[in-house]
C-alpha positions as CSV (number, residue, x, y, z in Angstrom):
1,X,38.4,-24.9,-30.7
2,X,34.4,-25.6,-30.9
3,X,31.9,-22.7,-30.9
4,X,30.9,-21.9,-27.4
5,X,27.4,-23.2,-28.1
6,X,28.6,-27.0,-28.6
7,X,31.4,-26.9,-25.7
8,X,28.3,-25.4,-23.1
9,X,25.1,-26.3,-24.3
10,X,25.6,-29.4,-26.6
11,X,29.3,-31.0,-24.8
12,X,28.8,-33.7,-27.4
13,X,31.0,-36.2,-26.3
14,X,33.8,-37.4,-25.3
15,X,37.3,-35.7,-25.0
16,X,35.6,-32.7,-27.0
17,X,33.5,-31.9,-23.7
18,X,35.9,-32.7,-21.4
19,X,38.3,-30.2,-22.8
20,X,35.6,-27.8,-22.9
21,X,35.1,-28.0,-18.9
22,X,38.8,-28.4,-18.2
23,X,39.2,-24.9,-20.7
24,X,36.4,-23.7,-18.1
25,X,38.3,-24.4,-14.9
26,X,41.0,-22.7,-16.3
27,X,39.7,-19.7,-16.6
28,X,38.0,-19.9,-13.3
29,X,41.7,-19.9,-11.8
30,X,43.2,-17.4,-14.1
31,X,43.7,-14.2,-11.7
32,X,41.7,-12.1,-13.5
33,X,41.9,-8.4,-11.9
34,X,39.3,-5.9,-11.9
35,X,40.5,-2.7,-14.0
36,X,38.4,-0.1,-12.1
37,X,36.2,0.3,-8.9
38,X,34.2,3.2,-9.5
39,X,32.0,5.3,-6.7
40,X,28.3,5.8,-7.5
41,X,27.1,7.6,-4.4
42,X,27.9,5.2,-1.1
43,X,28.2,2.2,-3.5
44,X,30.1,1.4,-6.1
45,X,30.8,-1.3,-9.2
46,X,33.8,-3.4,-10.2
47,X,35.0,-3.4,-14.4
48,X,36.4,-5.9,-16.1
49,X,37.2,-4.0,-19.9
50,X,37.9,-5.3,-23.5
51,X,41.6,-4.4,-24.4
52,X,39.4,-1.8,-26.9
53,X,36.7,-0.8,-25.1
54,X,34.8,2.0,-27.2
55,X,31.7,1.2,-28.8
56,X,31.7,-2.4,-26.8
57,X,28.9,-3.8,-25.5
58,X,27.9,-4.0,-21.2
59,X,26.9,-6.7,-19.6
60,X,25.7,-5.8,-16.0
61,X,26.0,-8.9,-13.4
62,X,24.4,-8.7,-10.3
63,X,25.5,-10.8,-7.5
64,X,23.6,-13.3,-5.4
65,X,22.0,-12.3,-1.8
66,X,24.6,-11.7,0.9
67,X,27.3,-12.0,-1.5
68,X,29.6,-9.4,-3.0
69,X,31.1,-7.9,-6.3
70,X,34.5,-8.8,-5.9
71,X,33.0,-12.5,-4.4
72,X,30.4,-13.0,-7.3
73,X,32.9,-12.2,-10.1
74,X,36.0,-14.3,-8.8
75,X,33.1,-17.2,-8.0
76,X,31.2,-17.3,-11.3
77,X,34.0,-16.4,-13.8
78,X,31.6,-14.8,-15.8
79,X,34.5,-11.7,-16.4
80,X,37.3,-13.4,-17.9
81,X,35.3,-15.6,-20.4
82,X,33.3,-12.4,-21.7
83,X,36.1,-10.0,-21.9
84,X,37.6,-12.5,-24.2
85,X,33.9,-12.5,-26.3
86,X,34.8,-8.3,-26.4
87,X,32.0,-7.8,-23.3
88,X,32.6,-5.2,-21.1
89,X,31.1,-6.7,-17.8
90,X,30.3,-4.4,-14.7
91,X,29.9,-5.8,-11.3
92,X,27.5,-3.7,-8.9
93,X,27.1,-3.4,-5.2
94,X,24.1,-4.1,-3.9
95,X,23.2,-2.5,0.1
96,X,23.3,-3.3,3.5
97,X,22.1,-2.0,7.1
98,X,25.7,-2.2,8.5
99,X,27.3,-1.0,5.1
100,X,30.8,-2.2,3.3
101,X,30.5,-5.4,1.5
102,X,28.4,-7.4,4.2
103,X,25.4,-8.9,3.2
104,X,24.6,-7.1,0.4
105,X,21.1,-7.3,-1.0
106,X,19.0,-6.4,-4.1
107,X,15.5,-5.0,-3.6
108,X,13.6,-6.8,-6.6
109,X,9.9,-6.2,-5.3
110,X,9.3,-8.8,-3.0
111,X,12.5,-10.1,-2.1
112,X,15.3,-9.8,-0.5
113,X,16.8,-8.7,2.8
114,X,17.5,-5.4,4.0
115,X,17.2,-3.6,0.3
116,X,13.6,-5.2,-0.2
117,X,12.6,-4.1,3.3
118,X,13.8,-0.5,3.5
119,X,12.5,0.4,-0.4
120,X,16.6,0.9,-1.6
121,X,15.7,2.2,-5.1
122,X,17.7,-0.5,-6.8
123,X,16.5,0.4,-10.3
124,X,17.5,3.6,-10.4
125,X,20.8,2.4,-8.8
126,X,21.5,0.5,-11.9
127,X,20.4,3.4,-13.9
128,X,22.9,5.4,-13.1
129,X,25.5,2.2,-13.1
130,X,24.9,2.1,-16.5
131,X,25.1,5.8,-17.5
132,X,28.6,5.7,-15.7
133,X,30.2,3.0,-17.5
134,X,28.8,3.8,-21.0
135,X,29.8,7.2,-20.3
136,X,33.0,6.5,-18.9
137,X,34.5,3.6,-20.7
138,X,32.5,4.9,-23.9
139,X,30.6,1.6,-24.4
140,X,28.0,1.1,-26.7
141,X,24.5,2.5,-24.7
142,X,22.4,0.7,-27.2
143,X,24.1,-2.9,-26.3
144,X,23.4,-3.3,-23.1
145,X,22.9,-6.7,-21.4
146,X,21.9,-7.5,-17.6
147,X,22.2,-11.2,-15.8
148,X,22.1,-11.7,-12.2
149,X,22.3,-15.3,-9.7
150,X,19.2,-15.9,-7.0
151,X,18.6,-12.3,-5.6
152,X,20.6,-11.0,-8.5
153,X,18.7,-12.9,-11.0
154,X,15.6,-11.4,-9.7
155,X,16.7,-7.9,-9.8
156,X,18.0,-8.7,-12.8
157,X,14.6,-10.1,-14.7
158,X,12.3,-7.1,-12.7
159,X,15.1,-4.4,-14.5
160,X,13.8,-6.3,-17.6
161,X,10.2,-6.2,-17.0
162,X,10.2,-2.6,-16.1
163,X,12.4,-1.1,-18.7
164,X,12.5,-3.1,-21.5
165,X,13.9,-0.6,-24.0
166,X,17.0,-0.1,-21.9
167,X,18.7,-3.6,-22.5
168,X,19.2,-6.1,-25.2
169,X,18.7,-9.1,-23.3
170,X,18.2,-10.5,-19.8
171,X,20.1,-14.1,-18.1
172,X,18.6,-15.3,-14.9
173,X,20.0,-18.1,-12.9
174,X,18.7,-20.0,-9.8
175,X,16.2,-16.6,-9.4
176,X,12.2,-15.9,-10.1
177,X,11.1,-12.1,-10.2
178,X,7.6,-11.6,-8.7
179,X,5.7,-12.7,-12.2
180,X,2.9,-12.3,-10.4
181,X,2.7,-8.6,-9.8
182,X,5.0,-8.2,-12.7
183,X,4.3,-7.3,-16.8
184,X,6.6,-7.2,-19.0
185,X,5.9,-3.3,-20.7
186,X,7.9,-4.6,-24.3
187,X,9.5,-7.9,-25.1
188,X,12.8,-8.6,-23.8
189,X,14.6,-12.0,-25.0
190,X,15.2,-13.8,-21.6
191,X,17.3,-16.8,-20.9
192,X,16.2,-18.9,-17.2
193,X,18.2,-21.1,-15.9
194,X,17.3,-23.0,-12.9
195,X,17.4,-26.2,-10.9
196,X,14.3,-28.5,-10.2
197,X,15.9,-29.3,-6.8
198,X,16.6,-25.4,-6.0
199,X,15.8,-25.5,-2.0
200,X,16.3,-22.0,-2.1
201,X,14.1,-20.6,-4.9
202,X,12.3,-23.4,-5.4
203,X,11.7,-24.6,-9.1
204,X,8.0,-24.8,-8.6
205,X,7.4,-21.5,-6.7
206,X,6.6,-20.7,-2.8
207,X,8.8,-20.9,0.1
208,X,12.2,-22.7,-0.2
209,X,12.9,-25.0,2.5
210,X,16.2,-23.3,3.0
211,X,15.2,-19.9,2.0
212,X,16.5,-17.1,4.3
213,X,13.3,-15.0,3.6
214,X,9.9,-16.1,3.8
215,X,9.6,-15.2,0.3
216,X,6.8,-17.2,-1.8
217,X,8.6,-16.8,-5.0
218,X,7.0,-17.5,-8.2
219,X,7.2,-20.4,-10.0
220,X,9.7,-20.4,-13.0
221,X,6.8,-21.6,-15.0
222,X,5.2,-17.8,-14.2
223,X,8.5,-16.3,-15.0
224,X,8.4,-17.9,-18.5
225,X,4.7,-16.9,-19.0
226,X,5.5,-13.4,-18.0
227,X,8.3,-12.8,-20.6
228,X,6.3,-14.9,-23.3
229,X,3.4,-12.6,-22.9
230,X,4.4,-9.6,-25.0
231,X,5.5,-10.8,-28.0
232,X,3.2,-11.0,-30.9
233,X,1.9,-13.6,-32.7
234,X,3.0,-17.3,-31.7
235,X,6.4,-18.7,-31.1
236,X,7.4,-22.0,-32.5
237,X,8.7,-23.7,-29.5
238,X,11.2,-26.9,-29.5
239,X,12.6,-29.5,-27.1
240,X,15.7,-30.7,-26.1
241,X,17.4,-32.8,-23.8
242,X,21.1,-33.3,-22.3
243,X,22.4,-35.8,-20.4
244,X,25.9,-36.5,-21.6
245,X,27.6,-36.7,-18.3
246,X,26.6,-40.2,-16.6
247,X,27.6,-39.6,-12.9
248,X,26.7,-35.9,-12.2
249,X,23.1,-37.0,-11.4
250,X,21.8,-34.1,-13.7
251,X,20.2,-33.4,-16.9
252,X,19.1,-30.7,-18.9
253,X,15.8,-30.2,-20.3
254,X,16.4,-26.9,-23.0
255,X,13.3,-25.4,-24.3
256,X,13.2,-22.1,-27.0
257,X,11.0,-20.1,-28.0
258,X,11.3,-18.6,-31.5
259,X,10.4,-15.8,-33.7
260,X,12.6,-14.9,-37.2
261,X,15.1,-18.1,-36.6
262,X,16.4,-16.8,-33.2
263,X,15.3,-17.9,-29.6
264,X,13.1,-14.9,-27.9
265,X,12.9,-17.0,-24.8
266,X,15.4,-20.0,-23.7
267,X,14.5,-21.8,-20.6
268,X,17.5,-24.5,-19.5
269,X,15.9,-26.4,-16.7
270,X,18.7,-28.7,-14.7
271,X,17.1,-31.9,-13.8
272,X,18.3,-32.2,-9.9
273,X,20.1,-28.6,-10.1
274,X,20.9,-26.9,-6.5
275,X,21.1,-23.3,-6.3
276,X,24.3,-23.0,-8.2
277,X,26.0,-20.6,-10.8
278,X,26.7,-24.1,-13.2
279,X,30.2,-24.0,-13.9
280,X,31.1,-21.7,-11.0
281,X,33.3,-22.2,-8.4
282,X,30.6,-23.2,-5.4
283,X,28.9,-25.5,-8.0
284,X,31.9,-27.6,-8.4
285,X,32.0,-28.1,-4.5
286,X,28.8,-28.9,-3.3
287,X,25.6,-31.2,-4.6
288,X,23.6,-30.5,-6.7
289,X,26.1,-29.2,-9.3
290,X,25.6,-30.2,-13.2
291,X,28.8,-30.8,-15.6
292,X,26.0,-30.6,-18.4
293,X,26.8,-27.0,-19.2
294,X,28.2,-23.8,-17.3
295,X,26.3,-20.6,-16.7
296,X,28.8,-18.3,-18.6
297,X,28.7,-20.2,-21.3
298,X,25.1,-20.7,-21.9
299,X,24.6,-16.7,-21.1
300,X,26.9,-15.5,-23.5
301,X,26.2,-17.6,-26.1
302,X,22.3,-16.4,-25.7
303,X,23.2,-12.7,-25.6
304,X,26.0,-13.1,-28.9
305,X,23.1,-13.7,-30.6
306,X,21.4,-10.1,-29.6
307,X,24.9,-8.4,-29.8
């Protein structure tokens, strides 16, 4: 079988990217069990573990605005296709006014919903989310690895600016942290991944047209500007562009960023991209979806390289 790298990001052609969706869908339908839901306080996270899991690294996914972590992890398959890579992949539950698993919500500065209103100290949620699983599934503490879709993405990118030394590497999909009011305080390698037809979190910042906030998110073009700006000296960037599939009505336009041979910053902008996990279960049912690469693919092929 290809390298994840050409089946997600190149598909170069053919019956050699078709099998690498179809292998995709599979695993999407697998029924992948979570092996632990674990009490922090009044929340809690789901686990998905290696078959060895001591000494392997975390990735932390945060789900999307409203949603769940038993919803975000059966939707995005991001836990079957990592515990395979030797991930261990937490899913944590964000808040809500009426509690349970309704309309949960991430407070990542300016945005969103009841956690954003009411102050709910997110960060130090995921704080102790993390010092859980490393301590209770003895994980490695020094590979750890956060990603996040749309509210998730921004919690997700704001962990990142604000404590740096505590992760590896960031994934953000169809989400913009508040760049803005935002400084990274130590680089962080960051992959975006977002949609120029996002009517959500739109791809050029301010108020989606079917936002359900008032948000004025920032622009992804802030987000990469705020995540450039630490590192030293200049980056070489390159350019690239995908558009293998003919009838999706998408393409990709992949830029990097790079320092020592390795990307520090990886921007995958879908060219007529919705506000979709790519790859994911929603994405294959509604427009807007892109067969050009899938989410979990593209993330963990960005954070194998920081592993």
């Amino acid at each position: 079988m290809p390298r994840p790298e050409t089946v997600h990001l190149g598909l170069a052609q053919g019956l050699r990217a078709c099998a690498g969706y179809l292998f995709v869908l599979l695993l999407l339908a697998l029924p992948v069990c979570a092996q632990d839901r674990v009490a922090i306080g009044d929340r809690y996270y789901l686990a998905d573990l290696p078959d060895n899991s001591k000494g392997a690294p975390l990735i932390v996914a945060l789900h999307g605005g409203g949603g769940d972590p038993a919803q975000f992890r059966r939707a995005s398959g991001l836990a079957a296709e990592a515990v395979l890579r030797g991930y261990a992949v937490i899913f944590p539950a964000g808040s809500s006014r009426r509690g349970g698993d309704r309309l949960l919500t991430w407070n990542g500065g300016y945005c969103c919903g009841y956690a954003a209103r009411t102050g709910v100290a997110d960060e130090a949620f995921l704080k102790a989310v993390i010092a859980d699983a490393v301590s209770r599934y003895g994980l490695d503490p020094d590979r750890v690895f956060v990603t996040g879709m749309s509210n998730g993405s921004i919690l997700a990118e704001t962990f990142a600016a604000t404590n740096p030394r505590a992760i590896r590497a960031v994934a953000g999909v169809s989400g913009s942290m508040d760049a803005a009011h935002l400084k990274l305080r130590a680089p962080v390698p960051a992959l975006l991944i977002h949609g120029t037809a996002d009517a959500m979190v739109p791809y050029g910042g301010g108020v989606g047209e079917d936002s359900l906030t008032r948000t004025d998110f920032a622009s992804v073009a802030q987000v990469v500007g705020a995540f450039l700006a630490p590192w030293p000296g200049p980056l070489a960037r390159t350019d690239r562009r995908v558009d293998h599939v003919a009838d999706d009505g998408t393409a990709l336009a992949i830029s990097d960023w790079t320092d020592g041979g390795r990307p520090r910053l990886r921007l995958i902008t879908i060219e007529g991209g919705a506000h979709h996990w790519p790859g994911g279960h929603k994405a294959r049912l509604t427009s807007g979806k892109t067969r050009e690469l899938t989410a979990n693919g593209a993330i963990l092929d960005f954070f194998d390289l920081y592993r």
